[in-house]
FIFI-680672 format. One record per residue (C-alpha): residue number from 1; residue in one letter; x, y, z. Coordinates in Angstrom, 3 decimals. Layout:
{nr: NUM&rest: A&east: X&north: Y&up: Z}
...
This chain:
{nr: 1&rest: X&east: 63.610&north: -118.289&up: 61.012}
{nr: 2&rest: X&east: 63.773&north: -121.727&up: 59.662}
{nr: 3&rest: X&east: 60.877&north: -122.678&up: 58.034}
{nr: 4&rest: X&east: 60.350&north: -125.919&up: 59.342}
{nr: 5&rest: X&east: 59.448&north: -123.980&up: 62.990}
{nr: 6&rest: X&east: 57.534&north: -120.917&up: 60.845}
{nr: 7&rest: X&east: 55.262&north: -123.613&up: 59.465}
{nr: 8&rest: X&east: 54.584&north: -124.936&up: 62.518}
{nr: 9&rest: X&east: 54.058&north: -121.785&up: 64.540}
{nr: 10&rest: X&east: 51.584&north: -120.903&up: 61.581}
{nr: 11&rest: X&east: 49.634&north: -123.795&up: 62.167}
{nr: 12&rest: X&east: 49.283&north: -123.283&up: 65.247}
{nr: 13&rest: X&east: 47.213&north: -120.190&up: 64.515}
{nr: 14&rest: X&east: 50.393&north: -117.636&up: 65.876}
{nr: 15&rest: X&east: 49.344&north: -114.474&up: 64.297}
{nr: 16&rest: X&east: 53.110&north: -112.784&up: 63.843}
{nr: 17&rest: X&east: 54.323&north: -116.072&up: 62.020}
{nr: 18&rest: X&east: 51.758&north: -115.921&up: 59.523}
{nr: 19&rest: X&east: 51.766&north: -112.411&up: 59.030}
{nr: 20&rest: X&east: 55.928&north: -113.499&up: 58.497}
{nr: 21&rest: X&east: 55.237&north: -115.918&up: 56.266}
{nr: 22&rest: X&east: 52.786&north: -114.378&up: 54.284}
{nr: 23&rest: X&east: 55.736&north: -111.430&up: 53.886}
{nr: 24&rest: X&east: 58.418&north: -113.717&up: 53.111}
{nr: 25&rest: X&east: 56.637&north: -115.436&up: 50.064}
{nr: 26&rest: X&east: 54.612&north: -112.750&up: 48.898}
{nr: 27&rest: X&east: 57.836&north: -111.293&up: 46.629}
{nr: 28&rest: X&east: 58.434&north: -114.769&up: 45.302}
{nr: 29&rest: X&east: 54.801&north: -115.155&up: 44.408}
{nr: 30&rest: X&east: 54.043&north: -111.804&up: 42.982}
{nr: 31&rest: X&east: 57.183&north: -112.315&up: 40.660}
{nr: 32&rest: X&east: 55.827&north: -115.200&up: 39.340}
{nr: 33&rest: X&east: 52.296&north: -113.888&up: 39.096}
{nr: 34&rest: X&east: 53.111&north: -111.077&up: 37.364}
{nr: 35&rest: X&east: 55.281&north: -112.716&up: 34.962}
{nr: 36&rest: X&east: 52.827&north: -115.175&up: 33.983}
{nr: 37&rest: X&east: 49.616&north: -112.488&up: 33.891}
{nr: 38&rest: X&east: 51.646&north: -109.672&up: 32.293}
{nr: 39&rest: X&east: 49.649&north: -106.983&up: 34.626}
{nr: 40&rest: X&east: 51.001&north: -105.903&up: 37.957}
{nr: 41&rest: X&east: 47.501&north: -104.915&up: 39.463}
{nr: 42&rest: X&east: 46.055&north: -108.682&up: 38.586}
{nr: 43&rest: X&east: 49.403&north: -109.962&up: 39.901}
{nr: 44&rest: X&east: 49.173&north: -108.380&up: 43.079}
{nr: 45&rest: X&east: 45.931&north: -110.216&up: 43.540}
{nr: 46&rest: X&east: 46.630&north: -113.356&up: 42.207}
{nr: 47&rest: X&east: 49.605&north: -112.983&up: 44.585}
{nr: 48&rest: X&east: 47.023&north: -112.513&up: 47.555}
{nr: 49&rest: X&east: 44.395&north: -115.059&up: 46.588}
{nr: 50&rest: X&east: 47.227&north: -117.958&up: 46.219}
{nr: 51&rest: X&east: 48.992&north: -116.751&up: 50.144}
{nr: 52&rest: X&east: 45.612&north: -116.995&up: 51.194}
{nr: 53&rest: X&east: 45.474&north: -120.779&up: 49.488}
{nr: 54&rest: X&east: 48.904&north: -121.429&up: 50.701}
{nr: 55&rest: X&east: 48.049&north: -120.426&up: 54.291}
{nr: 56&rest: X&east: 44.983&north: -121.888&up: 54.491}
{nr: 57&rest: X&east: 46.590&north: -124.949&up: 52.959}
{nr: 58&rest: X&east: 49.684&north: -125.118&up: 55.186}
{nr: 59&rest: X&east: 48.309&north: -128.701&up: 56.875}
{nr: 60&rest: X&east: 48.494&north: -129.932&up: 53.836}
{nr: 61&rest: X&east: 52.382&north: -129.379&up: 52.751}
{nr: 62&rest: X&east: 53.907&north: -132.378&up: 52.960}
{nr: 63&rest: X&east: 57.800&north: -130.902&up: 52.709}
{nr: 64&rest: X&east: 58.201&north: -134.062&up: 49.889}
{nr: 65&rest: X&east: 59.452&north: -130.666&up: 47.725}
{nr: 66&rest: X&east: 60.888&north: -127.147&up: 48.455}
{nr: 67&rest: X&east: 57.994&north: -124.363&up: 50.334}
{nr: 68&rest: X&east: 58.754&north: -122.487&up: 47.494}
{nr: 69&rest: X&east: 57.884&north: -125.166&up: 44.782}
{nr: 70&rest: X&east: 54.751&north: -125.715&up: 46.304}
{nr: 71&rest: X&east: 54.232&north: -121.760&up: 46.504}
{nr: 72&rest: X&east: 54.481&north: -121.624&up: 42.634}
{nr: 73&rest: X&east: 52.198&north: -124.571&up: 42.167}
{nr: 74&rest: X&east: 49.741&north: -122.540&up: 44.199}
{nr: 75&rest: X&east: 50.478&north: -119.865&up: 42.689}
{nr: 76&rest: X&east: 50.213&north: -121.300&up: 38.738}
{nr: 77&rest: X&east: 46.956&north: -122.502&up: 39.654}
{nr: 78&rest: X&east: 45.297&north: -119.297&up: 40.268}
{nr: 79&rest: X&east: 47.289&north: -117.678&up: 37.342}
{nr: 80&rest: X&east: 45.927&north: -120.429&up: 35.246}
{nr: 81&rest: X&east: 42.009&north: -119.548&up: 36.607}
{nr: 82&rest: X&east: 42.547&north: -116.043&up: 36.103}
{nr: 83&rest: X&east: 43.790&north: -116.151&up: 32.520}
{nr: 84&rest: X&east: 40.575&north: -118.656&up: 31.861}
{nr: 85&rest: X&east: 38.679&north: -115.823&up: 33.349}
{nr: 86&rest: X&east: 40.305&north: -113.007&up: 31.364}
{nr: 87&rest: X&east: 39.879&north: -115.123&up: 28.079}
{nr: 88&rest: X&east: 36.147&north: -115.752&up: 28.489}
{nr: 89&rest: X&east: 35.840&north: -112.131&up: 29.125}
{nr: 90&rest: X&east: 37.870&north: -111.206&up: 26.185}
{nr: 91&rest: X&east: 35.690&north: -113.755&up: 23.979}
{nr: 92&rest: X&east: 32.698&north: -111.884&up: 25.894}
{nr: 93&rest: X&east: 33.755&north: -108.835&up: 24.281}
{nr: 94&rest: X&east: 34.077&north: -109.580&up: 21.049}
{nr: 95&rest: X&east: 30.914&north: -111.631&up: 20.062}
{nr: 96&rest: X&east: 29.385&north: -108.546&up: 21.585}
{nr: 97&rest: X&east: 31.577&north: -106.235&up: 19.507}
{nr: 98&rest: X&east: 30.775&north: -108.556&up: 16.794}
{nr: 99&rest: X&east: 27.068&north: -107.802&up: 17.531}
{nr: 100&rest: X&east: 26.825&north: -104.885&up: 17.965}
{nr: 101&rest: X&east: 29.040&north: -104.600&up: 14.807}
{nr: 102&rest: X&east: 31.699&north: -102.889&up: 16.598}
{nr: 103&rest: X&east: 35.145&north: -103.055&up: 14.746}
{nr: 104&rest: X&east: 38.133&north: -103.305&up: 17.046}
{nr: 105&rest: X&east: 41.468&north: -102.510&up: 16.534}
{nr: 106&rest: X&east: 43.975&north: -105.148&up: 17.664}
{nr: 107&rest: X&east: 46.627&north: -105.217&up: 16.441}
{nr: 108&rest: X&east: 48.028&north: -108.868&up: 15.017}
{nr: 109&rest: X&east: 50.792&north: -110.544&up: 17.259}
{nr: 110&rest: X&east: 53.263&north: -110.242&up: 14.021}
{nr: 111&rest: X&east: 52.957&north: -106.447&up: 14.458}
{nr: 112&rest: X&east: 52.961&north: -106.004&up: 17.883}
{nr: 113&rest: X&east: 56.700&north: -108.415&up: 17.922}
{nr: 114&rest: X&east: 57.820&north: -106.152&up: 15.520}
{nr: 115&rest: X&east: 56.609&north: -103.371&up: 17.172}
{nr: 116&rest: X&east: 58.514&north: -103.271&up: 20.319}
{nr: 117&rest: X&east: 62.636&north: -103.966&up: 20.247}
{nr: 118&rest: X&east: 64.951&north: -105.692&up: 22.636}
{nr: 119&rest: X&east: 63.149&north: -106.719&up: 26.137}
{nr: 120&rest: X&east: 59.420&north: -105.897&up: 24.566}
{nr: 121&rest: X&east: 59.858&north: -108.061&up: 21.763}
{nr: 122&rest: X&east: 60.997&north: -110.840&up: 23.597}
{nr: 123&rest: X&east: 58.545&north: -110.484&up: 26.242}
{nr: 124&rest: X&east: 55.584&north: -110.692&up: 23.441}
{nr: 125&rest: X&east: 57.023&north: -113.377&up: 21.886}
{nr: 126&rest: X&east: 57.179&north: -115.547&up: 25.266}
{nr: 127&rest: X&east: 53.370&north: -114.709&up: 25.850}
{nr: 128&rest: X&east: 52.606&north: -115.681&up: 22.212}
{nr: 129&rest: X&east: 53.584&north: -119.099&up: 22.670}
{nr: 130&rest: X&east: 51.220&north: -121.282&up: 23.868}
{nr: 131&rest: X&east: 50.832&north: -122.357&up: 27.438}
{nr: 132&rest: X&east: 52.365&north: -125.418&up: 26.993}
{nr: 133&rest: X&east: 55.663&north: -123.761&up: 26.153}
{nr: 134&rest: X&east: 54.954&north: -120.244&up: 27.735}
{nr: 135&rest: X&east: 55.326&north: -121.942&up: 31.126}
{nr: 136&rest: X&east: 58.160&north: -123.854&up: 31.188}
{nr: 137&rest: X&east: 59.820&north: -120.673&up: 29.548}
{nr: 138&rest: X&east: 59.024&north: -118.137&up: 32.523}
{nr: 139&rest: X&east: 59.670&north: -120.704&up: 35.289}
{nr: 140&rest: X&east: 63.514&north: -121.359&up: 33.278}
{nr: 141&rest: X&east: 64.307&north: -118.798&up: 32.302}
{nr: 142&rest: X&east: 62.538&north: -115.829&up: 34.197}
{nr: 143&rest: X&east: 62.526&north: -117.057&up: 37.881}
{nr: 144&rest: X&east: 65.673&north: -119.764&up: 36.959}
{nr: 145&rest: X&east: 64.231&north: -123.189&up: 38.230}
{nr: 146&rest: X&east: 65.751&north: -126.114&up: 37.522}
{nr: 147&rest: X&east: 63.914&north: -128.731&up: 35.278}
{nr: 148&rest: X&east: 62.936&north: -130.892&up: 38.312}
{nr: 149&rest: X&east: 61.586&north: -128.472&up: 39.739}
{nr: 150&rest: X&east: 59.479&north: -127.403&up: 37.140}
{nr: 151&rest: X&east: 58.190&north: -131.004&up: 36.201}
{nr: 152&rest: X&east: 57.181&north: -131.039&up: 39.855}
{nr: 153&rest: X&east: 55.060&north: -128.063&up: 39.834}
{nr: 154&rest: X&east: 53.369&north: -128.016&up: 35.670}
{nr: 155&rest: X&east: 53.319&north: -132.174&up: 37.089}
{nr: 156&rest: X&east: 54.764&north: -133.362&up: 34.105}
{nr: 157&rest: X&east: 57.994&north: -135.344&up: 33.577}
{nr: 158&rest: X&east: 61.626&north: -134.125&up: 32.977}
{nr: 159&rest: X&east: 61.712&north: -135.144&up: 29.479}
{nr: 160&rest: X&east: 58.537&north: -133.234&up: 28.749}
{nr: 161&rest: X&east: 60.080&north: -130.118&up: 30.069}
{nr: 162&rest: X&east: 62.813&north: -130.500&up: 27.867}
{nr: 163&rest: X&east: 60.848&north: -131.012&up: 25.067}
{nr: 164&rest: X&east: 58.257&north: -128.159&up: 25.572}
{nr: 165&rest: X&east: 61.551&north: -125.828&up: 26.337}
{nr: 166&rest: X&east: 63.054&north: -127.061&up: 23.030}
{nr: 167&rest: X&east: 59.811&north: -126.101&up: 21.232}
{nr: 168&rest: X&east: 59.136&north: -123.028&up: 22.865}
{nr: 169&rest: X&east: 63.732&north: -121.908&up: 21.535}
{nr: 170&rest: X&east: 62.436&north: -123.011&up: 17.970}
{nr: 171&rest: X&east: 59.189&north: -120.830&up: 18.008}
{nr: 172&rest: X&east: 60.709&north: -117.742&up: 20.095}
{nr: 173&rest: X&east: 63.509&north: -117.679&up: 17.133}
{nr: 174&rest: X&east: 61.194&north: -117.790&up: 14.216}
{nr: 175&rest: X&east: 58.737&north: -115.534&up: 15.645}
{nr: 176&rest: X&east: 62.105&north: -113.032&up: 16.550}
{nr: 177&rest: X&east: 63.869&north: -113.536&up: 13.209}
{nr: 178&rest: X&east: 60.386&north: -114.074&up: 11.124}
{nr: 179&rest: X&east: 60.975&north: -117.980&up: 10.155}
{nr: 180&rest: X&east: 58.765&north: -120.569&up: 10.164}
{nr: 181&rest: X&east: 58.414&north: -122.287&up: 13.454}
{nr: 182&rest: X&east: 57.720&north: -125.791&up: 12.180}
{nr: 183&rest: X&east: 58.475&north: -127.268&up: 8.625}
{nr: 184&rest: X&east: 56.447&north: -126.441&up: 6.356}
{nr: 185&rest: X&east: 53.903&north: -124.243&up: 8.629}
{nr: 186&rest: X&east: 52.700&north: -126.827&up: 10.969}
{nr: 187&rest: X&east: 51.862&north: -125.147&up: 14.234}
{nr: 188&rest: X&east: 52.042&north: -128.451&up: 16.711}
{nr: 189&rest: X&east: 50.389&north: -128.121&up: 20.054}
């Protein structure tokens, strides 16, 4: 069905073309999910919550870019207010492990990189790298999006996707062959 006509049959409340859209996107959106939040059981949530956005939100699609650039933008967004949620938990847990004078075991990224070979290691070197350069990364190179497409959705210009892409190469080789990722040290953000 072209989806032009599904978008308007969803908005005007038919049941079977939401219940088509929502199954259309939802492997599109769950890829992305769980490439960005690294669990498949937060994915498949995130995946719900940002259908549930997106249908919700259909009125206001504009078609000025691609359904499926405006599902990842949805999408991102959640991704982006889970992870804030998962970090403040995670600090949570340690000033309470700190308190309780709990030790914990992490171990430090430079192990677990070296830990894990082929696929592993370059998967936890991408989520190492900042979000900055950890997005453009999975939206290139995981789900293959061209650079205007990704400017669109992180809202950012061409150039600066370039640039964060080139930064992201230089840090994803030192941290996989052990160099330094800036002269001297520097860790720019």
């Amino acid at each position: 069905m072209e989806t032009a006509v599904l978008i308007a049959q969803c908005l005007a409340g038919d049941q079977d073309a939401i219940a088509t859209f929502v199954e259309q996107s939802y492997p599109v959106v769950f890829r992305l999910a769980v490439s960005i939040l690294d669990d498949p059981a937060e994915a498949g949530e995130a995946a719900q919550e940002a259908l549930w956005a997106a249908v919700s939100r259909l009125g206001q699609f504009r078609g000025e870019a691609a359904l499926t650039t405006w599902l990842y933008t949805l999408t991102l967004n959640v991704c982006r207010g889970r992870l804030r949620k998962l970090r403040a938990r995670q600090r949570l847990h340690e000033l309470l492990a700190g308190m309780l004078s709990l030790e914990r075991s992490a171990p430090a990224v430079e192990e677990t990189v070296i830990a894990h070979e082929g696929r592993r290691k370059l998967w936890a070197a991408v989520q190492a790298l900042g979000e900055k350069q950890r997005l453009p990364v999975i939206l290139r190179y995981y789900h293959n999006m061209p650079v205007g497409e990704i400017a669109q959705i992180l809202g950012i210009n061409e150039g600066t996707v370039h640039s964060r892409l080139n930064t992201a190469r230089a840090r994803l080789k030192a941290a996989l062959t052990g160099g330094e990722s800036q002269p001297g040290g520097w860790n720019y953000e």
